[in-house]
C-alpha positions, -999 to 999 in steps of 0.1 A, spaced: -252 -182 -67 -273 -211 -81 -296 -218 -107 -330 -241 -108 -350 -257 -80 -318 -273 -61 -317 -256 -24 -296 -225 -24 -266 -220 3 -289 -203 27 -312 -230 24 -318 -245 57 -296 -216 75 -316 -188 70 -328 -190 107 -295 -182 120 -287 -160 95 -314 -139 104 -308 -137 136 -279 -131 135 -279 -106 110 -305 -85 131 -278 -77 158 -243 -88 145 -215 -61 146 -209 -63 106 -242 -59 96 -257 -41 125 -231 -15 128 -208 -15 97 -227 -25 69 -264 -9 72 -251 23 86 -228 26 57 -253 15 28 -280 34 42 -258 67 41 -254 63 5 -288 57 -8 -299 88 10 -336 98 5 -350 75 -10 -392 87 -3 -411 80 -33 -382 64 -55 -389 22 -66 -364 1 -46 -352 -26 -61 -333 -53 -33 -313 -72 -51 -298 -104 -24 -324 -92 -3 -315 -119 23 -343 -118 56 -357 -84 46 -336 -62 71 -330 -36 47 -365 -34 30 -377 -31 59 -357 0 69 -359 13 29 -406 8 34 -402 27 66 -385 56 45 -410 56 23 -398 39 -4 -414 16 -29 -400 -18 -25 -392 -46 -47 -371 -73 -35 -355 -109 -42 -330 -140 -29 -319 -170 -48 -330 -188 -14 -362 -195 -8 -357 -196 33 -349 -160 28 -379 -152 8 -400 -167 33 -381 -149 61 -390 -115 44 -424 -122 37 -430 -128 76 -412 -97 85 -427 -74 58 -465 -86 56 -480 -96 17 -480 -60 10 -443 -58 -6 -435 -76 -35 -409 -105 -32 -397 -132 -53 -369 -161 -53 -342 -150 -79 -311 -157 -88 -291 -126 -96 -267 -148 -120 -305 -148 -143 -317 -123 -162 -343 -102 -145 -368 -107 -171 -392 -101 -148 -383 -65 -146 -389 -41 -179 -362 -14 -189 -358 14 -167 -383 -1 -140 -367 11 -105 -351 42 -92 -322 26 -71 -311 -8 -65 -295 -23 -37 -269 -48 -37 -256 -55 2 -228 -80 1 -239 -104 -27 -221 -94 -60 -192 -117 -46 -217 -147 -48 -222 -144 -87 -204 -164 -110 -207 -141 -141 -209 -104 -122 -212 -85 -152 -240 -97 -167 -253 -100 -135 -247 -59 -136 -259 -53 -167 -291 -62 -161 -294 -40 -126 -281 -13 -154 -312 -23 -176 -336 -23 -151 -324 15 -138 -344 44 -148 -312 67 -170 -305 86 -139 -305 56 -116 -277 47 -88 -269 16 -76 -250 9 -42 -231 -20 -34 -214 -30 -6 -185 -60 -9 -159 -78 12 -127 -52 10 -104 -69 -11 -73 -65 11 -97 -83 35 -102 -111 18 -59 -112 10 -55 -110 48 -74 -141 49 -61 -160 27 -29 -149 18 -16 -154 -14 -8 -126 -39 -33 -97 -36 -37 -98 -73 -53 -130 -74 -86 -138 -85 -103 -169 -75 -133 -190 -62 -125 -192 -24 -141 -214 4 -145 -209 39 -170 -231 67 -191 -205 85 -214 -217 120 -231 -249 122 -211 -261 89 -223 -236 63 -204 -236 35 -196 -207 18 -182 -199 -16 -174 -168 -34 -151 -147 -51 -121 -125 -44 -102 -103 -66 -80 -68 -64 -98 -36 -63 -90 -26 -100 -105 -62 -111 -138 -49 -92 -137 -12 -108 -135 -30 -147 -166 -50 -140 -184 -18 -130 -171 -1 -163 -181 -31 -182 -212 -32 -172 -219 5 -178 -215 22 -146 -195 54 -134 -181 56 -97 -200 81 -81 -187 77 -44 -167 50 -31 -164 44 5 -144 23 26 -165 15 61 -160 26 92 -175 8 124 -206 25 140 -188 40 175 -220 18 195 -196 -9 180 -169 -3 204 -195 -9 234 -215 -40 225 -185 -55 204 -149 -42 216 -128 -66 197 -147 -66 163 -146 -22 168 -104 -18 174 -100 -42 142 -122 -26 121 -113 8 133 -73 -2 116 -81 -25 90 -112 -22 63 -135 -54 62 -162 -41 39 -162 -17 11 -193 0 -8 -202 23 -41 -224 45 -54 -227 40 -90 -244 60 -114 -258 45 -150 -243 61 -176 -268 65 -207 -242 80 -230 -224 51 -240 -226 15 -248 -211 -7 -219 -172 -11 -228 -167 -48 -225 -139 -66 -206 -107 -74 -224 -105 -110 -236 -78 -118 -208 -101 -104 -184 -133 -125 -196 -116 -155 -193 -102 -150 -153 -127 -161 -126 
């Protein structure tokens, strides 16, 4: 994530991303299959898009009948979704490593996080104030690289946690974090969310006709994984142990 006026990493690669992104096996038929089964119904709740990226999934979340609010650190991406969703939905640049103080206490029914909590450099304060910004029986679902994914890739020990980089088409670079499963789970404790429902995807079977190779990995190994988490109102937000604050 980034701060200030400097381009964000999407900056200049949104095209392609978007594009990409419309028909691609991961998000096509792995990701937005998967996220959308846990949101649900969502007709007449306030979305909040948090890393809404080109708009794909307000635009699937306004067709619902839900009332969207979205926003992207990159202002390509912003652009992207204003084009796609007309100047009826609101949109905004963000970064989600700011506070949101745009948004008042308790302002949305659900917010969506689709594989961009592993871009923030401080994720639980970056969670807290999605947990601010919930109504008190709010959910929010999140979808993340699956952390024995991201040990597959880059080997090590799976218990590391660390800032990794990898070169994506036409030279993107991109940076974010990986860390084990129970490192994940804290954060979401810390910040003052329950697990209501974790899932570990499974590939849309269309996958296996329009993208064969992709379909027989994922179908044995897990890429992505996602949560339903549900704001707990009963409690102050237990904070992370001081050996945990000070790990990446």
């Amino acid at each position: 994530m980034h701060s200030g006026d400097a381009p964000a990493p999407y900056d200049g690669f949104a095209d392609t991303f978007a594009a990409e992104a419309d028909v691609s096996a991961y998000n096509t038929l792995y990701d937005r299959p998967t996220v959308l089964a846990l949101l649900g119904d969502v007709r007449g709740l306030r979305v909040l898009d948090a890393g809404c990226g080109p708009g794909l999934y307000l635009e699937q979340l306004a067709a619902r009948g839900a009332a969207v609010i979205g926003f992207d650190q990159s202002a390509d991406m912003v652009r992207h979704t204003r084009q796609r969703l007309g100047p009826g939905i609101e949109v905004r640049r963000h970064d989600l490593d700011d506070p949101l103080d745009w948004l008042a206490n308790h302002a949305v029914d659900l917010v969506l996080a689709t594989l961009v909590i592993h871009y923030v450099r401080d994720r639980v304060a970056a969670l807290r104030e999605l947990h601010r910004v919930l109504v008190p029986q709010g959910r929010l679902i999140l979808s993340t690289s699956h952390p024995t994914a991201d040990w597959r890739t880059h080997g090590g020990s799976y218990f590391d946690a660390d800032h990794v980089e990898e070169t994506w088409s036409e030279g993107m670079i991109h940076r974010y974090w990986r860390q084990p499963l129970q490192r994940w789970v804290e954060e979401f404790t810390a910040a003052g969310f329950a697990i209501e429902q974790l899932v570990e995807h499974r590939p849309d079977p269309q996958m296996a006709h329009e993208h064969a190779a992709q379909y027989a990995k994922l179908c044995r190994e897990p890429g992505f994984i996602a949560f339903r988490l549900a704001k707990t109102a009963t409690h102050a937000p237990r904070p992370l142990t001081e050996e945990r604050e000070r790990a990446p």
